[in-house]
Steps between C-alpha positions, in 0.01 A plus 500: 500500500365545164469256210761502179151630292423738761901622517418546122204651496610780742834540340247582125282730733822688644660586191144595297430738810881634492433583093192615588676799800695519232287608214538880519867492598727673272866437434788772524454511155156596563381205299213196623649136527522204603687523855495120484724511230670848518748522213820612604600570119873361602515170358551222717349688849194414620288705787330205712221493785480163690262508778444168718407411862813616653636771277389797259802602267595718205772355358711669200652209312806471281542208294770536255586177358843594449656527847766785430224719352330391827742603691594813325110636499532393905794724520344838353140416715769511839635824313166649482351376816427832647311580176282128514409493886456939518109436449431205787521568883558142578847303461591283208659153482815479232506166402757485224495108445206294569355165300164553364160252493646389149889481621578774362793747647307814528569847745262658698427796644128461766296731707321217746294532783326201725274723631156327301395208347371431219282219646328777703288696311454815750884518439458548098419875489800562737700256256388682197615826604846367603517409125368802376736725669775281429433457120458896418754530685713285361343613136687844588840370588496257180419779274797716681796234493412393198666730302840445689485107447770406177281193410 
């Protein structure tokens, strides 16, 4: 069992190795950035990792504050489904309503596996190129639905 500081101080060594893989990865757009922080460009979405000692996730997050614009942007991602999930070999969970850390009514849309931890460092290369996969590929299908989304 490890300490709260030694939780944190893997958790700081994870993430600076995963920017570090991902230094020389490019996005569809053939551009370098942050994967950390990928910007969607649609306002209001948010492309997530989490990684903990259960569960590595990529986790596209929509967080309109107005619920009917919410629900409306939900409505043409299930249109365009096909299009968003096209890129990634592994299912995705739908999760149209779900509360948030901050209680916040927010929809999701996950690629998870509980294959690794991120407590176990011979796990983290495995872990990084679960994300790495999953963020170009998920790069690709943002960049392709995004010109059929009316918001």
């Amino acid at each position: 069992m490890y300490s709260k500081e030694e939780k944190r101080d893997l958790n700081i060594q994870f993430w600076d190795g995963f920017n570090e893989y991902m230094k020389k990865s490019k996005s569809s757009a053939s551009r370098r950035l942050n994967w950390l922080s990928y910007p969607t460009n649609v306002k209001d979405t948010y492309l997530r990792l989490h990684c903990n000692d259960a569960t590595s996730a990529l986790r596209f997050d929509i967080q309109f504050k107005d619920k009917d614009i919410r629900v409306i942007f939900w409505e043409q991602l299930q249109e365009l489904k096909s299009l968003l999930t096209s890129h990634v070999n592994s299912p995705s969970d739908w999760i149209e309503q779900l509360e948030d850390s901050e209680g916040r009514t927010i929809s999701r849309i996950q690629w998870e596996s509980s294959e690794w931890s991120l407590y176990q460092k011979n796990d983290w290369k495995k872990i990084y190129k679960f994300f790495k996969d999953y963020c170009r590929s998920q790069s690709i299908s943002i960049k392709n639905t995004k010109k059929f989304l009316l918001i």
